[in-house]
C-alpha positions as CSV (number, residue, x, y, z in Angstrom):
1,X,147.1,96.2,324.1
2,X,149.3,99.1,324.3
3,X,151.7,100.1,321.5
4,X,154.8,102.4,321.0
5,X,156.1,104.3,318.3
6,X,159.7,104.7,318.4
7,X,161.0,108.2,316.8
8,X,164.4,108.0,315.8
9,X,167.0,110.5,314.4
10,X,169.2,108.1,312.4
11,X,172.4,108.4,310.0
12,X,174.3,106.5,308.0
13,X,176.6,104.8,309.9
14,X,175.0,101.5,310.8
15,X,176.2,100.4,313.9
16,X,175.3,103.5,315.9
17,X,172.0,103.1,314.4
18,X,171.6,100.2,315.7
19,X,172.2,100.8,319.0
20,X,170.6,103.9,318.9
21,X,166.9,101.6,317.8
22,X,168.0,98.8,320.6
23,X,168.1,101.9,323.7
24,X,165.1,103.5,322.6
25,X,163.1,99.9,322.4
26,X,164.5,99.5,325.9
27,X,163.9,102.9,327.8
28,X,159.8,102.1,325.9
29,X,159.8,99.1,327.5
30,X,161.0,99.7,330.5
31,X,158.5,103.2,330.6
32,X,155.4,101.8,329.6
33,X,155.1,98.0,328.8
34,X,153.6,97.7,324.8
35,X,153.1,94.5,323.6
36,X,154.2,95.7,320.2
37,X,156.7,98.7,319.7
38,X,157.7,100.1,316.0
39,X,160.9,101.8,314.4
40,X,160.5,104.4,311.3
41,X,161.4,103.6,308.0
42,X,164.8,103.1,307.1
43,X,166.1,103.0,310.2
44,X,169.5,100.9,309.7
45,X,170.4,103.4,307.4
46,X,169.4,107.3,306.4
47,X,171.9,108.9,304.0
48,X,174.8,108.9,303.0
49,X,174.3,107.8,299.7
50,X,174.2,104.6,297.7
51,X,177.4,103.4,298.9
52,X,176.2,104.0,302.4
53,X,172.4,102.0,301.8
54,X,174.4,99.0,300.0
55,X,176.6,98.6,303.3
56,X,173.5,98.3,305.3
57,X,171.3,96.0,303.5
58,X,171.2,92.5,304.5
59,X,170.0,89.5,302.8
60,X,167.4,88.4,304.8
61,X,166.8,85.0,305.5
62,X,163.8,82.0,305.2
63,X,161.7,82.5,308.4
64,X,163.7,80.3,311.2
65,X,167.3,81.0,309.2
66,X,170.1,83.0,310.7
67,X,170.0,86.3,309.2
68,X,172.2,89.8,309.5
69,X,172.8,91.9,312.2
70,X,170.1,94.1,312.2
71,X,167.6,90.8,311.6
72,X,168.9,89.6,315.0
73,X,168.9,92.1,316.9
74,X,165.2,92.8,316.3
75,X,164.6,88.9,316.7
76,X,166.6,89.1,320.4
77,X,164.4,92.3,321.4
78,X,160.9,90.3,320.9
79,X,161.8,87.3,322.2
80,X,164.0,89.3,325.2
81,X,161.0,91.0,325.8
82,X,158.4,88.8,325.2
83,X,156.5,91.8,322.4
84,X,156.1,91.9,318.9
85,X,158.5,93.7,317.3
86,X,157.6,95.5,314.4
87,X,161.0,96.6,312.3
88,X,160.1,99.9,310.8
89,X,161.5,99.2,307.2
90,X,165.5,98.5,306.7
91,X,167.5,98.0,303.3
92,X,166.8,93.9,302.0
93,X,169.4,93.2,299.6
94,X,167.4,91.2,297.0
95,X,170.0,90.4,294.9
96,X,169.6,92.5,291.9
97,X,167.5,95.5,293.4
98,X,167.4,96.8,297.0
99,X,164.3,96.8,298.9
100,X,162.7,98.9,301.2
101,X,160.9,95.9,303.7
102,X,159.4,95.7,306.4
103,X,160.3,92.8,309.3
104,X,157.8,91.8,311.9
105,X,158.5,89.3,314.8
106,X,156.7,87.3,317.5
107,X,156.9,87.3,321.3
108,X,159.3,83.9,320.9
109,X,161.6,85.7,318.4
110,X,159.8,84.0,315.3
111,X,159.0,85.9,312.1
112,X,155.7,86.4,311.4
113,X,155.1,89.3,308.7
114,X,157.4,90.4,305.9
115,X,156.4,93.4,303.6
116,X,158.2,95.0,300.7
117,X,157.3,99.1,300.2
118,X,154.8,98.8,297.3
119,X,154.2,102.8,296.4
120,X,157.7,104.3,295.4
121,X,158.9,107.9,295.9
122,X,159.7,109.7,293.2
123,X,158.7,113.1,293.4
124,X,160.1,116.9,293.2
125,X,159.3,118.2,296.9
126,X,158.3,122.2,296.9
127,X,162.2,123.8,297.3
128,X,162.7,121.3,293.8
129,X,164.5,118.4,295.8
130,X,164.3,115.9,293.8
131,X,163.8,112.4,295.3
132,X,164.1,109.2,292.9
133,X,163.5,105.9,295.1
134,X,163.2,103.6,292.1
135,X,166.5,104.3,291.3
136,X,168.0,102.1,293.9
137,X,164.7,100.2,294.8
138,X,162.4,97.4,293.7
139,X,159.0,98.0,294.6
140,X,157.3,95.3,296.2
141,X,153.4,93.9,294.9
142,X,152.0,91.5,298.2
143,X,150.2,92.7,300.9
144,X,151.0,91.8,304.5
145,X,149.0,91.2,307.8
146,X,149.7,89.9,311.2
147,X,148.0,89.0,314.5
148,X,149.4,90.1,317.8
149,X,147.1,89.8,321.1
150,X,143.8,89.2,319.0
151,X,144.6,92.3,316.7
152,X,145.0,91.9,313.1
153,X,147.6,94.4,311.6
154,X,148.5,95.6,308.7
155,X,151.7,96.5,307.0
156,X,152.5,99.7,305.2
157,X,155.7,102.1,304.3
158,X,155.7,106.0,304.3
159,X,154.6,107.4,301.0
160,X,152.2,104.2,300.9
161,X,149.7,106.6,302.6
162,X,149.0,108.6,300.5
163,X,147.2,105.6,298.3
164,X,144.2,105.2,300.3
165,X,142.5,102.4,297.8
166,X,145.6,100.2,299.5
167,X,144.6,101.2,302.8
168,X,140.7,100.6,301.7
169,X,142.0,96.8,300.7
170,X,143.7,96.0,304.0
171,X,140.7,97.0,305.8
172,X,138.7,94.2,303.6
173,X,141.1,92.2,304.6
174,X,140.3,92.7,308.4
175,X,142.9,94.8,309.7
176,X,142.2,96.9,312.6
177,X,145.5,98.1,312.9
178,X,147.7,99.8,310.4
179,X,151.3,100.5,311.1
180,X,153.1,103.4,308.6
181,X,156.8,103.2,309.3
182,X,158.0,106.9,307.8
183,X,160.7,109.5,306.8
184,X,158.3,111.7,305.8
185,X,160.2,115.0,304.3
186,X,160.0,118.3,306.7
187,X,158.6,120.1,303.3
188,X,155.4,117.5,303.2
189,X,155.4,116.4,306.7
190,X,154.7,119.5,308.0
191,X,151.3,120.3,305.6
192,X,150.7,116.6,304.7
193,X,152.1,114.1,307.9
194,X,148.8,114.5,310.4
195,X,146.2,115.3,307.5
196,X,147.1,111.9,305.5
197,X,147.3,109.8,308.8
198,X,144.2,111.1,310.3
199,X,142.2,110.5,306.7
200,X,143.6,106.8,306.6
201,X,142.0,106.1,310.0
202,X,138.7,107.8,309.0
203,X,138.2,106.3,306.2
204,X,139.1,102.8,307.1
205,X,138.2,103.4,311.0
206,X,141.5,101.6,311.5
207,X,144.0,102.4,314.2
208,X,147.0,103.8,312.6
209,X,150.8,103.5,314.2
210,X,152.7,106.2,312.7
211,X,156.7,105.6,314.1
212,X,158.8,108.5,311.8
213,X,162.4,109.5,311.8
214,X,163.3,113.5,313.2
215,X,166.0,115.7,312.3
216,X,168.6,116.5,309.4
217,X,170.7,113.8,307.7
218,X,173.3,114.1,305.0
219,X,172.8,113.1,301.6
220,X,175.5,113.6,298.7
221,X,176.6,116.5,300.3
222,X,173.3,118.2,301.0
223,X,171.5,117.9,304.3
224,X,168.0,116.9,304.1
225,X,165.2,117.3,306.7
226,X,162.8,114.7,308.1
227,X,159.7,115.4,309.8
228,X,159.5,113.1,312.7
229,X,155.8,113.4,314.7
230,X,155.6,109.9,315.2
231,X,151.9,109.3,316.3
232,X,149.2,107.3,317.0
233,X,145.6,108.0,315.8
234,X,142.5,106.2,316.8
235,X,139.4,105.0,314.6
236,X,138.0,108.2,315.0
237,X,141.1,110.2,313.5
238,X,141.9,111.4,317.4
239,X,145.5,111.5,317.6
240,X,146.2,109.6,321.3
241,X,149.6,109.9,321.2
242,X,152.7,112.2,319.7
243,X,156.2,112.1,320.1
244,X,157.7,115.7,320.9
245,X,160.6,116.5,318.5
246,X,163.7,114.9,319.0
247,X,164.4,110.7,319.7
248,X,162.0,109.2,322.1
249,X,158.4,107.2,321.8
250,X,155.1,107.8,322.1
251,X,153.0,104.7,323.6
252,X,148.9,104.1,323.2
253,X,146.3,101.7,324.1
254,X,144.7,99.9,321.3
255,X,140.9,99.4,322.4
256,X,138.7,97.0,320.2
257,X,135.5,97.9,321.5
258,X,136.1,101.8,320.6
259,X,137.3,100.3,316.7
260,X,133.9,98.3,316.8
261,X,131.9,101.2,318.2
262,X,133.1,103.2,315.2
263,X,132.3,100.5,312.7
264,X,128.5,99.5,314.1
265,X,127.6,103.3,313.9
266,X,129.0,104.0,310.4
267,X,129.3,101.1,308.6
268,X,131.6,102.1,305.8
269,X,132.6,99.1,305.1
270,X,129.2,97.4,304.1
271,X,128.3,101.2,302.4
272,X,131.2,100.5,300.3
273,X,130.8,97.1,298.7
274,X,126.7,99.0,298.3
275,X,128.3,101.7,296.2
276,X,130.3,99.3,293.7
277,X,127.5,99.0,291.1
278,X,127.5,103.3,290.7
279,X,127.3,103.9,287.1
280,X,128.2,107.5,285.2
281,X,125.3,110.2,284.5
């Protein structure tokens, strides 16, 4: 099965985001044929403050339900297509909070994997940016698989890498596949993006789909920096694929006899559940 990472450079005017996911879903098609393609985090909306992320959430609707505009227009790429579409992360109006959720949908346009971002960022970068995610966001507490073409997936969000015991629990769960929609920060991405990704597929011999956002955005005034790199490593921590800066994709064939290759000649997996009984010197 081959897979695309779509690398997007996106703002806060909704619309042109929009269009701006829909092209590059298209020209990936159209280049190279994935059965699955994935947007970055975010990617209905990046900056522009609060006001900016209330306008683009959406209230997203029971599986089968008519939802907002971004919700359909992933929905009318799978089924379109006939691929899984895997929706990044966009804004979900829950009401009381905001969340930062991922949509997944089905070759026939169904939806078959919701995720809300479970690890929240709220750190001080290195030039003392402050970021504070839980001030707008909910964070979400259920984990999320899905199977497309005989592969079980998993679902995670950007700074949700850098918690490898989650990434050590979907792998227990059977994925073979984990997808890290991102807006990783130019600051972190450049020491932290390829180091973290690599590690997660080492140490849970896991593919790992890595679509991130590129380029400067505004925020409050200030213009921020995202990493972009969106990649695709193997179970080996080989990097197969990278997007080259700017908006465009990156596309890779999953293999499952290379992820069970990996796994018969280091079983890390059954060495794990061994080790549970270690006790302190």
């Amino acid at each position: 099965m081959r897979v695309s990472v779509i690398q997007m450079n996106q703002g806060s005017d909704k619309a042109a985001n929009l269009a701006q996911a829909e092209k590059l879903i298209e020209a990936a098609v159209a280049a190279d044929r994935p059965g699955l393609v994935s947007l970055p985090e975010t990617w209905t909306n990046l900056g522009g403050g609060r006001d900016a992320r209330m306008a683009a959430a959406e209230v997203l609707p029971a599986p089968g339900a008519e939802g907002g505009p971004a919700y359909e227009m992933l929905r009318g790429l799978a089924r379109r297509h006939g691929i899984t579409v895997h929706g990044g992360s966009m804004i979900e109006n829950g009401g009381e909070k905001l969340f930062n959720t991922t949509l997944v949908f089905g070759p026939d346009g169904a939806e078959i994997a919701r995720y809300r971002k479970i690890h929240l960022f709220d750190i001080t970068a290195p030039d003392g940016t402050g970021y504070r995610e839980s001030a707008l966001y909910g964070g979400g507490r259920d984990l999320a698989l899905f199977e497309a073409s005989g592969i079980r997936f998993a679902c995670t969000i950007c700074y949700d890498v850098r918690f490898p015991e989650l990434y050590s629990a979907l792998r227990a769960m059977g994925a073979e596949a984990i997808l890290v929609p991102s807006n990783f920060t130019l600051q972190t991405g450049k020491d932290h993006w390829e180091a973290l990704l690599r590690a997660r597929a080492i140490d849970t011999q896991c593919w790992i789909i890595a679509a991130a956002s590129f380029g400067q955005y505004e925020e409050r005034g200030a213009q921020r920096s995202v990493y972009g790199h969106s990649l695709i490593a193997d179970p080996w921590g080989h990097v197969l694929a990278k997007a080259s800066d700017g908006k465009g994709h990156a596309t890779a064939r999953i293999d499952q006899a290379l992820t069970a290759r990996v796994r018969r000649d280091m079983p890390l997996l059954e060495h794990r559940a061994a080790a549970q009984g270690w006790q302190r010197a």
